[in-house]
C-alpha positions in Angstrom: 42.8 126.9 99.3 43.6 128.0 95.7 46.0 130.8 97.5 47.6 127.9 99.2 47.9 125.7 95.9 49.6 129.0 94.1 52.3 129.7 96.7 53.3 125.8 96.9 53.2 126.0 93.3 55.5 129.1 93.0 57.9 127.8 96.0 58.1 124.6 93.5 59.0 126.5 90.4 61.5 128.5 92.8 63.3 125.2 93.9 63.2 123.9 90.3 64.7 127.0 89.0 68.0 127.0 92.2 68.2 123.2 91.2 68.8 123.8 87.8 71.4 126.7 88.5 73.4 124.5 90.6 73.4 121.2 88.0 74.2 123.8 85.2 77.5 124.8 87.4 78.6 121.4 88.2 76.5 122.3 92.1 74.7 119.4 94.3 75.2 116.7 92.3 79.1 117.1 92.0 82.1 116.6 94.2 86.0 117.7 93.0 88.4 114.4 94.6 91.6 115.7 95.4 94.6 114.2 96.6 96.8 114.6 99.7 100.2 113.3 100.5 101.5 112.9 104.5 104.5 111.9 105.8 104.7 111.0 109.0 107.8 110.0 110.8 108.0 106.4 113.4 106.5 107.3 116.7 108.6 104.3 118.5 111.0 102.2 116.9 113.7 99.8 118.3 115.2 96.4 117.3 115.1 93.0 118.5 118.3 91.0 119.3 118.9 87.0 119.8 122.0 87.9 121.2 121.1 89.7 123.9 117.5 88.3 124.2 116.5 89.9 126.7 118.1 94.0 126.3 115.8 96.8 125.2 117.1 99.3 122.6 114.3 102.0 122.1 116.7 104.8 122.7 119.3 103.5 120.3 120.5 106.1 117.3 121.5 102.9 115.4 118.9 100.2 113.9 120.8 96.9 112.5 118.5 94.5 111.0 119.1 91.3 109.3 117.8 87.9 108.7 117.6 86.4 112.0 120.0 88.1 114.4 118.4 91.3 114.1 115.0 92.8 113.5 113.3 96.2 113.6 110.2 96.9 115.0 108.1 100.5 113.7 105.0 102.0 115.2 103.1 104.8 113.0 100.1 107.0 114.1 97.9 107.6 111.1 94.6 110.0 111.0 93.2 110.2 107.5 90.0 112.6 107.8 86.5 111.1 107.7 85.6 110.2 104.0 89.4 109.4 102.7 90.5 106.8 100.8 93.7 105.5 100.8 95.3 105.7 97.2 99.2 104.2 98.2 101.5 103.7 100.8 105.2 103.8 101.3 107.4 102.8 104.1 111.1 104.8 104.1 114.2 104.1 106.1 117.7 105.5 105.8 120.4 103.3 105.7 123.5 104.3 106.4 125.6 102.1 104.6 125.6 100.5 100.9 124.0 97.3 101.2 123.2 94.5 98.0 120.4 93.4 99.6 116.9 94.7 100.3 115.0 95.4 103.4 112.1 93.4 103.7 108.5 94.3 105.6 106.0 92.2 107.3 103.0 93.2 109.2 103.3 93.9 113.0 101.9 94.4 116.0 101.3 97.9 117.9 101.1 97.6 121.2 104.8 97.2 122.5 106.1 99.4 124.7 109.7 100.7 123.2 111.5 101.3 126.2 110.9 97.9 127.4 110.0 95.7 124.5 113.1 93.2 123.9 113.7 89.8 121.9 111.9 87.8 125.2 109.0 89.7 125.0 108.4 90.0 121.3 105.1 90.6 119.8 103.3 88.2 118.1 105.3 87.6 114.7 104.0 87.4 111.1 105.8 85.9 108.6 104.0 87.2 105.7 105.8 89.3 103.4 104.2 93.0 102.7 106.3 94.7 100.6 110.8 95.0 100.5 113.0 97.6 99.4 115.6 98.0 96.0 119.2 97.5 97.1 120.1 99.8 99.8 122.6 102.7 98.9 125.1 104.9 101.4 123.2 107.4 103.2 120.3 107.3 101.0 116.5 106.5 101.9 114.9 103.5 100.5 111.4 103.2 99.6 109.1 99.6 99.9 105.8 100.3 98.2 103.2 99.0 100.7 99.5 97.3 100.0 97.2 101.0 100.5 95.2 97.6 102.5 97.9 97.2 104.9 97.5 100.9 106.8 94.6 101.5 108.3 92.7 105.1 107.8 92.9 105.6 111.9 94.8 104.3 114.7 98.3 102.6 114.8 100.0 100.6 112.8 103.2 98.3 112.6 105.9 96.5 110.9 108.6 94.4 111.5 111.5 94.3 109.3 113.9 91.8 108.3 116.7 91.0 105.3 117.4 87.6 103.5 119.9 85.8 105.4 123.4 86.4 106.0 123.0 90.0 104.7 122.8 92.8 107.5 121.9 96.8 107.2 122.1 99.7 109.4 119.1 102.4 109.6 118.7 105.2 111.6 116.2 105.7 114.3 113.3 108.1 115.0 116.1 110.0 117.8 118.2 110.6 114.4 117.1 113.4 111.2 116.8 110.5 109.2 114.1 108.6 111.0 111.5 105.8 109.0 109.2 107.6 107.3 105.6 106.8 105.8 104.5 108.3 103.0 100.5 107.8 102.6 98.3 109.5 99.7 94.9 109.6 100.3 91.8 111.4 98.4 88.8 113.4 100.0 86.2 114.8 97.8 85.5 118.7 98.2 82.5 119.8 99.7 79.5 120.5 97.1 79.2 123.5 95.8 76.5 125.7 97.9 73.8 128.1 97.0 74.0 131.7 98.3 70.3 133.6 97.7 70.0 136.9 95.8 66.9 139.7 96.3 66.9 139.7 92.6 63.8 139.1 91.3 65.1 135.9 89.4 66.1 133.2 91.5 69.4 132.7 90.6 72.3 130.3 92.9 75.6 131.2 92.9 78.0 128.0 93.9 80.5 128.6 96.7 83.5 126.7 95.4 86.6 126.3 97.8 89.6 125.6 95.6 93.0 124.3 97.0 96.1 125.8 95.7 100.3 124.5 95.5 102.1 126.1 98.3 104.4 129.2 96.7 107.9 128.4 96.6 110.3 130.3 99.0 114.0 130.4 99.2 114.3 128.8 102.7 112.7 125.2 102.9 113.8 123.7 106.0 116.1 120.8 106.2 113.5 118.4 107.3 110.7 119.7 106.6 107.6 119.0 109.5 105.3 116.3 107.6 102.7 118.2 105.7 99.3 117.2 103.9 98.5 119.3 101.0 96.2 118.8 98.3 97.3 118.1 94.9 95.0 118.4 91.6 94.4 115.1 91.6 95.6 111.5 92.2 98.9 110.4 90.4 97.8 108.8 87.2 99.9 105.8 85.9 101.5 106.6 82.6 102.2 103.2 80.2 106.0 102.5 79.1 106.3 101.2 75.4 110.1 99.6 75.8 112.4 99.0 78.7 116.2 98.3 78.4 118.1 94.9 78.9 119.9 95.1 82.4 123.5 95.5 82.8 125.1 92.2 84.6 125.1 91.8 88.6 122.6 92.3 90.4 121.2 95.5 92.4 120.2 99.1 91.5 123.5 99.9 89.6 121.7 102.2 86.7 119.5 104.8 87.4 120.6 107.9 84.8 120.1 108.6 81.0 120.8 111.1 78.8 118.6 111.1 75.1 120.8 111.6 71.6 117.9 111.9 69.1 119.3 111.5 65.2 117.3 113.8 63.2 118.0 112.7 60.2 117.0 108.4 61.4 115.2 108.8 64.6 114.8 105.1 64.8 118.5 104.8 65.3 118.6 107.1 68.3 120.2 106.1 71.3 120.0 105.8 75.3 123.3 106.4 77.1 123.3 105.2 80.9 125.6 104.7 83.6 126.6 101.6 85.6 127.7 103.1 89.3 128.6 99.3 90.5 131.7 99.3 92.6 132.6 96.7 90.4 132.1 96.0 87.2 130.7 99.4 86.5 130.3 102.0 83.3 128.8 103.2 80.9 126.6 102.2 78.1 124.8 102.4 75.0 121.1 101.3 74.2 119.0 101.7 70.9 115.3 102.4 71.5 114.4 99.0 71.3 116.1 98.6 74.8 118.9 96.5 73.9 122.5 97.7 74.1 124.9 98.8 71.8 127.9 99.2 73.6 129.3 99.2 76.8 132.9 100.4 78.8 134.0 99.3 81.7 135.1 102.8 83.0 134.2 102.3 86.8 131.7 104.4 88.7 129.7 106.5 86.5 127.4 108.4 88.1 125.6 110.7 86.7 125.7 111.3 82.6 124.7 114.1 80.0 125.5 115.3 76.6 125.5 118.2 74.7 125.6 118.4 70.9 127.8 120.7 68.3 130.3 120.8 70.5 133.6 122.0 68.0 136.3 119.6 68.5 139.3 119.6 66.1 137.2 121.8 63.6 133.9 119.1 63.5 130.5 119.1 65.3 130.4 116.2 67.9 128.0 115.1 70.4 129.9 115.5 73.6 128.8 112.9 76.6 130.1 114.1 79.9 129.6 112.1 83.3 131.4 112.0 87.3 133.2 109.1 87.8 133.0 108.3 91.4 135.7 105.7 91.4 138.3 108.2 91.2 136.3 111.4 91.3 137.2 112.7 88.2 135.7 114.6 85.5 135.3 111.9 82.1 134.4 113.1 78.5 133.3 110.9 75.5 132.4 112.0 72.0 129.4 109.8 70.4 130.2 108.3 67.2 126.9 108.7 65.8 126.6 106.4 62.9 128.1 103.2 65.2 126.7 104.8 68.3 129.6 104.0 70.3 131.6 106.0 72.7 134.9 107.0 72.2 136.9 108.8 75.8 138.7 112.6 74.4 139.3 113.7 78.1 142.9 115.8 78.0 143.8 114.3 81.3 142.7 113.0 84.5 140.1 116.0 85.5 139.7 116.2 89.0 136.4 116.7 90.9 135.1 117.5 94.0 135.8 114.6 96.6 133.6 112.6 96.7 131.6 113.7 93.6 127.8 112.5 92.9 126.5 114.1 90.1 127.0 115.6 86.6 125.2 117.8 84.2 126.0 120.2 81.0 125.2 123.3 79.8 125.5 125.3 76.7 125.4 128.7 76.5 123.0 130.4 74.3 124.9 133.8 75.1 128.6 132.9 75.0 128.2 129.5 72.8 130.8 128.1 75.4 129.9 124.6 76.9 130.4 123.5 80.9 129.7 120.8 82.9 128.5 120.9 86.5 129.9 118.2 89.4 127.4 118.2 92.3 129.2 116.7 96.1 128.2 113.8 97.8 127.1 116.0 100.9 127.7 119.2 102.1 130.2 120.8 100.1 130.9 122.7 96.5 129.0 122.4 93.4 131.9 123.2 90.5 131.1 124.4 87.8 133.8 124.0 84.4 134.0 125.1 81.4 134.7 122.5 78.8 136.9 123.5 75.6 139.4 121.6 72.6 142.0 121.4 74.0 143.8 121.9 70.1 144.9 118.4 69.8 141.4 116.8 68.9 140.8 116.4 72.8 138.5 117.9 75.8 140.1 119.8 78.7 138.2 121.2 81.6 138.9 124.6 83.6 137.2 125.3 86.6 135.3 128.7 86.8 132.6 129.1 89.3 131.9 127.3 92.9 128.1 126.7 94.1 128.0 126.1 98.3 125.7 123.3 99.0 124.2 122.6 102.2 123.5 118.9 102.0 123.3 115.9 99.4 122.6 116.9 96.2 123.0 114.7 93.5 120.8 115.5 90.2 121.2 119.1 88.4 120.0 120.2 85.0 120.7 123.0 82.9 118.1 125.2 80.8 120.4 126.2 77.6 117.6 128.1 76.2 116.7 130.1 79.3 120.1 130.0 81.4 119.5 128.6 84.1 120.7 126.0 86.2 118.7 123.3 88.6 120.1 121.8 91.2 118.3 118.8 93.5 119.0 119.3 97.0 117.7 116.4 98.5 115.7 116.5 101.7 115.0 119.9 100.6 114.3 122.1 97.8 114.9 122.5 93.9 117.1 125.3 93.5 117.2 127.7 90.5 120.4 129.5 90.2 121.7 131.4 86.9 124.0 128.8 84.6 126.6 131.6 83.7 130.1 131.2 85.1 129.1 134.9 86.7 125.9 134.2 88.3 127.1 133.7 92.0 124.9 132.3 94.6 121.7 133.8 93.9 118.8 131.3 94.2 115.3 131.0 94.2 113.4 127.3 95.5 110.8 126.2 92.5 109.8 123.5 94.9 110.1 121.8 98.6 110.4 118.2 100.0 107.4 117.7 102.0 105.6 120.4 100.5 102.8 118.6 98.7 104.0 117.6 95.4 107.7 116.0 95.9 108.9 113.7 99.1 112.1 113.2 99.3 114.2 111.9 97.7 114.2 114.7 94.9 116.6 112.9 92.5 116.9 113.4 88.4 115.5 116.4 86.8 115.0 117.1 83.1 114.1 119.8 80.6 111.8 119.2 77.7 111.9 122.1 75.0 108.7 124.0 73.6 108.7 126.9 71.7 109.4 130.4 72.6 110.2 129.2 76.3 107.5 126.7 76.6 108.5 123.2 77.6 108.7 121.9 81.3 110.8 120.7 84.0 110.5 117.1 85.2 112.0 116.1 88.1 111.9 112.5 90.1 109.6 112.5 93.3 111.7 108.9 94.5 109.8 108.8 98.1 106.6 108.2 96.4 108.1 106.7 92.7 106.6 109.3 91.1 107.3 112.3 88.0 106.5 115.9 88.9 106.5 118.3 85.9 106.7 122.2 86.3 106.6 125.0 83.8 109.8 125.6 82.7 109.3 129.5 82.0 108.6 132.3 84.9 108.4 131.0 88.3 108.1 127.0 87.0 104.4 126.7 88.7 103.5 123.1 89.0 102.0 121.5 86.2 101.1 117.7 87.1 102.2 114.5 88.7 102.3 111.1 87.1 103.7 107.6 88.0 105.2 105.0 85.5 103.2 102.1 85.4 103.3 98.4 84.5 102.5 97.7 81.2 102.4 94.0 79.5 105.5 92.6 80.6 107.3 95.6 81.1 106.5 96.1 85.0 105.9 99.6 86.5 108.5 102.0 88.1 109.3 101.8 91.7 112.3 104.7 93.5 112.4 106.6 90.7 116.0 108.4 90.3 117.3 109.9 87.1 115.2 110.7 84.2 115.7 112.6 80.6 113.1 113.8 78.2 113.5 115.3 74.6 110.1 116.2 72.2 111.8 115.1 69.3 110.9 112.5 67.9 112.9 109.3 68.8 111.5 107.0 66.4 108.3 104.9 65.5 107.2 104.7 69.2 108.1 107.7 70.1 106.8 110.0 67.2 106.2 113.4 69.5 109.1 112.9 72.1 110.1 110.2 74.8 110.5 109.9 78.9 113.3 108.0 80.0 113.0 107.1 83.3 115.1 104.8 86.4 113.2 101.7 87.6 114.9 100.6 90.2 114.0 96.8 91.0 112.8 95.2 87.7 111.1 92.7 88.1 112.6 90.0 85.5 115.8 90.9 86.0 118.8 91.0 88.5 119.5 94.7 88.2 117.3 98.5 87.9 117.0 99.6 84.8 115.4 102.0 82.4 111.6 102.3 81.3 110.6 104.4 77.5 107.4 105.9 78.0 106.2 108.1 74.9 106.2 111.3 76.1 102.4 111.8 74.5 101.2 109.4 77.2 101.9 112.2 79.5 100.6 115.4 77.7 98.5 114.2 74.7 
């Protein structure tokens, strides 16, 4: 008996001793969450006609939908592994035509066959209204931010779309490269950490921890990508904006990029300057920090904007703004008046682009002390890249000197001035890093896929923030998911964190984010260490996007 009562004894103080090794490490009573993003494309889709009640279109390319003529009907398989929880959910479709007007979802029904289904044999509908889309844009994807209750972890699930009345769209199918899309982000918890036994004469556990790590970059994402699941750090937290900008007038997501001017000498009288891309009506303006605008020109299309100070024009520093007009695809050049903050147009001439241009960003060399611009194509095309010079008459003129090949869409670039390089945002695909010299050629390297775990497509604006001796990052917009990705901006830009913008008072929370710009200087009283600009594009008391402030501390403290 008392050899019995020692062993259970010493098996006790063994179990104690494991137990307490595997608290001290974080062991048994500990779980890591992580996060996962899949997207999966529409398994069946087809649309529904009154005019030809009873005609099946499952095969069609083509999927109009509109207030009552037309509606689109979407089937998605979803599998979310045993223990997941469903953080958000977003619906995608392509349209392929600029529509003012938003594509709106309502629950539907999954058990329609598509190659028979038709307006006479409709499923059951639901007139309840789960989520709708910003105005829809040429050739661009549009995200509706769905209830995370409204998909379920398993199974199938459906929706039928619709538009207001008398407004019609055209989205592409499943059979197209452009089919609907849902976007789901979901967190697991790791498995606990294990104990592996030693021989050694103290009892010691060792915890077995399996760590997930961001997929390397490589210089050949595909086109579209095959939807992937891959686990970030953790879930997208929700930064808080301090100040968000008045609208422009009209209605639809007509703004959506910014470039910073920071007055060291007043911070508080800093400004914003944004675009207006609206066929009509649209420009260029000027905010303060407190949101409300300055200034504004009616210059047509702007599409993407930057600046660049110390820029020597007619023997004085100026702050030279730069954007792409897409009315008439030209090159335009302001100089900021920085006391009125104002703009004030110094182009030469008419500077012909690329046709159709759709982006715009500067650089200044840190080696030559020139400045360029670069003009990013609408699709497929050449990426220009000119060098930007006084013309000796107090004006800007523009020579071209290098030519980029771009595969697809790529609207948002930014250059590194510091480093010498030069971002550019294809896409449905990659961020590419290419040298910002006029010499550099083609060389690239990808810092980052579409689909790969951290951005879904759309990648739209991108950003450098400036640290010391290289340090700083890269932010870049993650629109499929309304989300800000930030990278290292030295060595091979490894991925840093992910973060969403959101509501905050009155000041509601960023949906399809687009452009954004960052400086760590300070801005002003709300913005002591540094401010985030960042593209909202439906706000919610007002009739068009605009831009959100958020203190750049509320994302690294």
């Amino acid at each position: 008996m008392t050899r019995i009562n020692a062993a259970t004894a010493a098996l006790s103080i063994l179990a104690l001793i494991v137990l307490a090794s595997l608290v001290g490490v974080g062991g048994i009573l500990s779980a890591t969450a992580v996060s996962t993003t899949v997207t999966s494309s529409a398994v069946a889709d087809t649309y529904l006609s009154t005019v030809a009640p009873g005609s099946n279109y499952g095969g069609a390319t083509v999927l109009p939908v509109s207030g009552t003529q037309y509606h689109v009907l979407l089937r998605f398989n979803v599998s979310i592994p045993s223990g997941g929880a469903i953080i958000s959910a977003n619906l995608r479709v392509y349209s392929k035509r600029a529509v003012n007007g938003s594509v709106v979802v309502h629950p539907g029904e999954t058990s329609w066959d598509e190659a028979a289904v038709s307006y006479a044999t409709r499923p059951l509908w639901y007139p309840e209204e789960l989520a709708r889309t910003a105005a829809l844009r040429s050739n661009k994807y549009a995200t509706a931010a769905l209830p995370a209750s409204a998909v379920p972890a398993s199974g199938s699930v459906g929706f039928e779309l619709t538009m207001a009345p008398d407004v019609q769209a055209s989205l592409s199918s499943r059979e197209t490269s452009n089919p609907p899309q849902l976007v789901i982000t979901f967190s697991t918890a790791t498995p606990s950490p294990t104990a592996t036994p030693t021989s050694s004469p103290s009892p010691t556990a060792t915890p077995t921890v399996t760590a997930t790590t961001s997929p390397s970059p490589t210089s050949t994402p595909t086109a579209s990508p095959s939807p992937t699941g891959t686990s970030t750090p953790s879930s997208p937290a929700g930064v808080l904006p301090s100040v968000e900008t008045v609208g422009f007038s009209g209605s639809g997501d007509v703004s959506d990029d910014s470039a910073i001017w920071v007055n060291d000498q007043a911070p508080n009288n800093s400004a914003v300057i944004a675009d207006n891309k609206a066929s009509s009506g649209g420009g260029i303006g000027v905010f303060g920090m407190d949101g409300k605008l300055i200034q504004y020109r009616n210059d047509g299309m702007i599409g993407n904007v930057d600046l660049r100070t110390g820029f020597s024009l007619g023997g004085r520093s100026a702050v030279l703004v730069g954007a792409n007009n897409r009315t008439n695809n030209t090159l335009v050049l302001y100089t900021l008046d920085t006391a009125a903050r104002t703009l004030s147009p110094v182009a030469a001439r008419s500077i012909a682009t690329v046709s159709p241009n759709y982006g715009f960003c500067m650089y200044h060399s840190s080696l030559s002390g020139k400045f360029y611009g670069f003009v990013t194509p609408y699709s497929s095309g050449i990426a220009q890249e000119f060098e930007l010079k006084d013309n000796g008459a107090g004006l800007v003129d523009a020579v071209l000197v290098r030519t980029i090949a771009i595969a697809s869409t790529t609207e948002s670039c930014v250059a590194d001035d510091e480093l010498g390089y030069v971002y550019f945002g294809e896409e449905d695909v990659a961020i590419w890093k290419y040298g910002a010299e006029p010499g550099a050629g083609e060389s690239r390297v990808a810092v980052d896929a579409a689909g790969g775990g951290h951005l879904v497509a759309d990648i739209e604006g991108m950003s450098i923030e400036y640290g010391s001796s290289g340090a700083g990052h890269l932010f870049v917009s993650s629109q499929g998911d309304s989300t800000i990705c930030a990278y290292e901006r030295a060595g091979s830009n490894a991925f840093v964190k992910k973060f969403s913008v959101a509501a905050n008072g009155t000041i509601d929370a960023v949906t399809g984010t687009d452009g954004v710009d960052v400086t760590s200087k300070s801005a002003g009283t709300l913005f002591p260490r540094g401010v985030l600009v960042v593209h909202d594009d439906v706000n919610t008391d007002g009739t068009t996007s605009n831009l959100k402030f958020v203190p750049l501390d509320h994302v690294f403290p």
